[in-house]
C-alpha positions in Angstrom: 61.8 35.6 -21.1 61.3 33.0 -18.7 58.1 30.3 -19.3 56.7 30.4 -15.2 53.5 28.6 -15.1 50.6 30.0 -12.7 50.8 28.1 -9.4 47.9 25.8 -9.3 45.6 25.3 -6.4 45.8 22.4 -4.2 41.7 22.1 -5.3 42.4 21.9 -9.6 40.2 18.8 -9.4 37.1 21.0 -8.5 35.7 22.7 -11.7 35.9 26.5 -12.0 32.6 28.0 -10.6 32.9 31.5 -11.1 30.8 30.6 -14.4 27.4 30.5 -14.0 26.2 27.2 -15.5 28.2 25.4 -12.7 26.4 27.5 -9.9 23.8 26.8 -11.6 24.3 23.1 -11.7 25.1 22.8 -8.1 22.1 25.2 -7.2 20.0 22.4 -8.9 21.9 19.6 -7.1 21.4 21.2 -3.6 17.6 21.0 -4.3 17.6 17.7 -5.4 19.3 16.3 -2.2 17.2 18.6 0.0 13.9 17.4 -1.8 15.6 13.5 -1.3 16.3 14.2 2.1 12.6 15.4 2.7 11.3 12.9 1.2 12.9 10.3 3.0 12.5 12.0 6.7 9.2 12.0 5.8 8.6 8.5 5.0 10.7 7.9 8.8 8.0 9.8 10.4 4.8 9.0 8.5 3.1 5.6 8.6 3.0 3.3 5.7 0.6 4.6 3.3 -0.7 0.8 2.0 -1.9 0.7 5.9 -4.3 3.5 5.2 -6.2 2.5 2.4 -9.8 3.3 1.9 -11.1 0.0 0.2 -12.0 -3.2 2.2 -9.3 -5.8 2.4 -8.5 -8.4 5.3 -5.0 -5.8 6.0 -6.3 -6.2 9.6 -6.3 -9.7 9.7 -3.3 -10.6 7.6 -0.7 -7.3 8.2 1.7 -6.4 5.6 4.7 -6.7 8.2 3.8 -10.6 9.2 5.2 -11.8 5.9 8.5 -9.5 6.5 9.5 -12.1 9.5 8.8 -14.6 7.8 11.5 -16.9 5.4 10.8 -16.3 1.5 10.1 -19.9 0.6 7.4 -19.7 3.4 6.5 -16.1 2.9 5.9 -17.4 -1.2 3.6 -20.6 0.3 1.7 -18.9 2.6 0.5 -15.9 -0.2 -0.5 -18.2 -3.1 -3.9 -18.4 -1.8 -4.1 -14.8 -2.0 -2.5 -14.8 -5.4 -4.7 -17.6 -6.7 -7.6 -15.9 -6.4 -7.0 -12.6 -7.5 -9.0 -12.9 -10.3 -11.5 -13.7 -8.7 -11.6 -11.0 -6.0 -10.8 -8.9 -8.9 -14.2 -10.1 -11.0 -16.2 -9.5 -7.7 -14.9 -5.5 -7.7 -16.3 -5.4 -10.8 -19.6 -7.2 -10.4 -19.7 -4.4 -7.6 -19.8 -1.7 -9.5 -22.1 -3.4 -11.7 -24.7 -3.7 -8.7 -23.8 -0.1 -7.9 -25.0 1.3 -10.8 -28.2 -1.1 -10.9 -28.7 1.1 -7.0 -28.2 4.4 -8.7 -30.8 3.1 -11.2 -32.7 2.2 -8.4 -32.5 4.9 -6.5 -33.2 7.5 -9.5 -36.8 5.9 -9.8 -39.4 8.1 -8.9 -41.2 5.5 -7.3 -38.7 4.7 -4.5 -38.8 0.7 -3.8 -36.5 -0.2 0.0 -37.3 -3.8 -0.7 -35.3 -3.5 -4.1 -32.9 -1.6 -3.0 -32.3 -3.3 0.1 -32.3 -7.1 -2.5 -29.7 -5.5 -4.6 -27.6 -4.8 -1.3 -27.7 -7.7 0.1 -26.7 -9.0 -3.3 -23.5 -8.2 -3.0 -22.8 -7.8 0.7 -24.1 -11.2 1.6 -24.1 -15.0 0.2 -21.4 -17.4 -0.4 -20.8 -14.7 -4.0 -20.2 -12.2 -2.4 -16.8 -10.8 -1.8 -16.9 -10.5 1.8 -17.8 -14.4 1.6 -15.0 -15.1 -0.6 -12.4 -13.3 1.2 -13.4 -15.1 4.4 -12.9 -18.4 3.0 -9.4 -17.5 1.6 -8.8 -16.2 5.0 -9.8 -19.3 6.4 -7.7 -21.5 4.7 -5.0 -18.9 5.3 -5.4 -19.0 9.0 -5.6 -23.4 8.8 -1.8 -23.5 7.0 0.0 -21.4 10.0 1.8 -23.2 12.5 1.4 -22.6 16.1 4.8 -20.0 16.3 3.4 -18.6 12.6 0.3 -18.1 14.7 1.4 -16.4 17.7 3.4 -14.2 15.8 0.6 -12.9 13.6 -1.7 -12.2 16.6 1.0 -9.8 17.8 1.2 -8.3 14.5 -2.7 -7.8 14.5 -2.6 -6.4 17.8 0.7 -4.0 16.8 -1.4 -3.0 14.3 -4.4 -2.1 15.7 -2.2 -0.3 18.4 -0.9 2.1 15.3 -3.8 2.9 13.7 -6.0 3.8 16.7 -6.8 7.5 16.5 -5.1 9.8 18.3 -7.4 12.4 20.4 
Protein backbone atom coordinates (compact mmCIF):
# COMPACT_ATOMS: atom_id res chain seq x y z
CA UNK A 1 0.00 0.00 0.00
CA UNK A 2 1.13 3.26 -1.11
CA UNK A 3 0.55 6.54 1.47
CA UNK A 4 -0.89 9.22 -1.59
CA UNK A 5 -2.06 12.24 0.04
CA UNK A 6 -5.36 14.03 -1.43
CA UNK A 7 -4.19 16.83 -3.80
CA UNK A 8 -4.81 20.06 -2.00
CA UNK A 9 -6.39 23.09 -3.61
CA UNK A 10 -4.53 25.97 -4.61
CA UNK A 11 -7.31 27.92 -2.06
CA UNK A 12 -6.34 25.55 1.44
CA UNK A 13 -5.98 29.03 3.17
CA UNK A 14 -9.84 29.70 2.77
CA UNK A 15 -11.79 27.73 5.54
CA UNK A 16 -14.05 24.88 4.54
CA UNK A 17 -17.62 26.35 3.97
CA UNK A 18 -19.66 23.58 3.22
CA UNK A 19 -20.44 23.75 7.13
CA UNK A 20 -22.98 25.88 8.05
CA UNK A 21 -21.53 28.07 10.86
CA UNK A 22 -19.08 29.53 8.30
CA UNK A 23 -21.98 30.48 5.81
CA UNK A 24 -23.35 31.56 8.53
CA UNK A 25 -20.53 33.71 9.59
CA UNK A 26 -20.04 35.22 6.29
CA UNK A 27 -23.92 35.69 5.77
CA UNK A 28 -23.51 38.00 8.97
CA UNK A 29 -20.39 39.70 7.64
CA UNK A 30 -22.10 40.53 4.25
CA UNK A 31 -24.69 42.40 6.30
CA UNK A 32 -22.45 44.12 8.25
CA UNK A 33 -20.50 45.69 5.37
CA UNK A 34 -23.73 46.40 3.50
CA UNK A 35 -25.29 48.18 6.62
CA UNK A 36 -21.45 50.09 6.87
CA UNK A 37 -21.66 50.82 3.36
CA UNK A 38 -25.30 52.38 3.87
CA UNK A 39 -24.49 54.13 6.45
CA UNK A 40 -21.64 55.82 5.11
CA UNK A 41 -23.39 56.65 1.50
CA UNK A 42 -25.80 58.02 3.51
CA UNK A 43 -23.85 60.37 5.56
CA UNK A 44 -22.16 61.55 1.63
CA UNK A 45 -25.54 62.50 0.62
CA UNK A 46 -27.35 63.85 3.73
CA UNK A 47 -26.33 67.08 5.38
CA UNK A 48 -24.70 67.36 8.72
CA UNK A 49 -27.18 66.65 11.27
CA UNK A 50 -25.61 69.31 14.03
CA UNK A 51 -26.66 71.98 11.13
CA UNK A 52 -30.23 71.03 11.75
CA UNK A 53 -30.81 71.38 15.25
CA UNK A 54 -33.99 72.50 16.69
CA UNK A 55 -32.72 74.71 19.71
CA UNK A 56 -31.32 78.36 19.32
CA UNK A 57 -27.66 78.71 18.99
CA UNK A 58 -25.57 81.41 16.98
CA UNK A 59 -24.72 78.11 14.30
CA UNK A 60 -25.72 80.81 11.76
CA UNK A 61 -23.33 83.26 12.83
CA UNK A 62 -20.42 81.21 13.81
CA UNK A 63 -20.63 77.84 11.31
CA UNK A 64 -19.24 74.57 12.39
CA UNK A 65 -16.98 74.44 9.14
CA UNK A 66 -15.21 78.00 9.84
CA UNK A 67 -13.15 76.46 12.60
CA UNK A 68 -12.21 73.34 10.10
CA UNK A 69 -9.96 76.07 7.98
CA UNK A 70 -8.69 77.32 10.50
CA UNK A 71 -4.95 76.23 12.29
CA UNK A 72 -5.67 74.30 15.77
CA UNK A 73 -3.71 76.68 18.04
CA UNK A 74 -6.04 79.41 16.48
CA UNK A 75 -9.11 77.28 16.10
CA UNK A 76 -8.41 76.52 20.30
CA UNK A 77 -8.10 80.66 20.92
CA UNK A 78 -10.83 81.66 19.09
CA UNK A 79 -13.51 78.88 20.90
CA UNK A 80 -12.48 79.61 24.56
CA UNK A 81 -14.97 82.25 24.80
CA UNK A 82 -17.55 79.80 23.81
CA UNK A 83 -16.08 77.26 26.23
CA UNK A 84 -15.79 79.75 29.08
CA UNK A 85 -19.08 80.37 29.29
CA UNK A 86 -20.74 77.27 28.95
CA UNK A 87 -21.87 77.28 32.28
CA UNK A 88 -23.31 79.93 32.03
CA UNK A 89 -25.37 79.43 28.84
CA UNK A 90 -25.95 76.17 30.46
CA UNK A 91 -27.51 77.80 33.90
CA UNK A 92 -29.68 80.17 31.55
CA UNK A 93 -31.31 76.74 29.80
CA UNK A 94 -32.22 75.91 32.92
CA UNK A 95 -33.51 79.16 34.40
CA UNK A 96 -35.64 78.66 31.09
CA UNK A 97 -37.36 75.99 31.95
CA UNK A 98 -37.83 77.31 35.27
CA UNK A 99 -39.80 80.37 33.63
CA UNK A 100 -41.57 77.88 31.47
CA UNK A 101 -43.14 76.10 33.98
CA UNK A 102 -43.96 79.51 36.05
CA UNK A 103 -46.03 80.18 32.14
CA UNK A 104 -47.73 76.87 32.36
CA UNK A 105 -48.69 77.98 35.88
CA UNK A 106 -49.70 80.91 34.45
CA UNK A 107 -51.49 79.92 31.84
CA UNK A 108 -53.49 77.08 33.87
CA UNK A 109 -55.14 80.04 35.97
CA UNK A 110 -58.53 80.42 35.43
CA UNK A 111 -58.29 83.97 35.53
CA UNK A 112 -56.14 84.46 32.45
CA UNK A 113 -53.57 87.59 33.17
CA UNK A 114 -51.60 88.76 29.28
CA UNK A 115 -49.73 91.25 31.38
CA UNK A 116 -48.17 88.36 33.48
CA UNK A 117 -47.74 86.28 31.05
CA UNK A 118 -46.35 88.61 28.65
CA UNK A 119 -43.65 89.88 32.15
CA UNK A 120 -42.67 86.35 32.49
CA UNK A 121 -41.78 86.33 28.66
CA UNK A 122 -40.00 89.06 28.44
CA UNK A 123 -38.24 87.72 31.41
CA UNK A 124 -36.38 85.55 29.71
CA UNK A 125 -36.29 86.67 26.14
CA UNK A 126 -35.13 90.10 26.90
CA UNK A 127 -32.57 92.06 29.39
CA UNK A 128 -28.92 91.93 29.66
CA UNK A 129 -29.92 88.00 31.74
CA UNK A 130 -31.27 86.71 29.31
CA UNK A 131 -29.69 84.26 27.03
CA UNK A 132 -30.21 85.77 23.80
CA UNK A 133 -28.31 88.89 25.60
CA UNK A 134 -25.60 86.76 26.74
CA UNK A 135 -24.90 84.96 23.59
CA UNK A 136 -24.76 88.24 21.84
CA UNK A 137 -22.07 89.55 23.90
CA UNK A 138 -19.95 86.34 23.57
CA UNK A 139 -20.60 86.79 19.91
CA UNK A 140 -19.39 90.13 20.06
CA UNK A 141 -16.29 89.61 21.52
CA UNK A 142 -15.97 86.63 19.18
CA UNK A 143 -16.54 88.76 16.07
CA UNK A 144 -13.76 91.71 17.79
CA UNK A 145 -10.73 88.82 18.02
CA UNK A 146 -11.00 87.83 14.04
CA UNK A 147 -8.55 89.29 11.81
CA UNK A 148 -9.59 90.90 8.56
CA UNK A 149 -8.71 87.33 6.32
CA UNK A 150 -10.43 85.28 9.58
CA UNK A 151 -13.24 87.73 8.80
CA UNK A 152 -13.79 87.42 5.12
CA UNK A 153 -13.60 83.86 5.40
CA UNK A 154 -16.38 83.48 7.96
CA UNK A 155 -18.74 85.76 5.87
CA UNK A 156 -18.42 83.16 3.06
CA UNK A 157 -19.02 80.41 5.43
CA UNK A 158 -22.30 82.27 6.69
CA UNK A 159 -23.39 82.92 3.31
CA UNK A 160 -22.39 78.93 2.20
CA UNK A 161 -24.45 78.15 4.85
CA UNK A 162 -27.33 79.93 4.45
CA UNK A 163 -27.13 78.85 0.72
CA UNK A 164 -27.52 75.01 2.13
CA UNK A 165 -30.09 75.21 4.31
CA UNK A 166 -32.58 77.34 2.24
CA UNK A 167 -35.54 75.15 1.57
CA UNK A 168 -35.93 73.49 -1.39
CA UNK A 169 -39.49 74.08 -3.29
Amino acid sequence: MTNQQAPRSKFSWLPDTSHGIWRLCLLASLMLNIGIAGLLIGHVFNRNPMDRQGVANYNQFVPHKFFGDLAKDRRVELTTAFRNNRPDFDKLRAQMGAHAEEIAAALADPTYDAAKINTLIDGFTTGPDSLAAKGGAVLKDFYAKLTPEERALLAKEIVDKQKRDKPKP
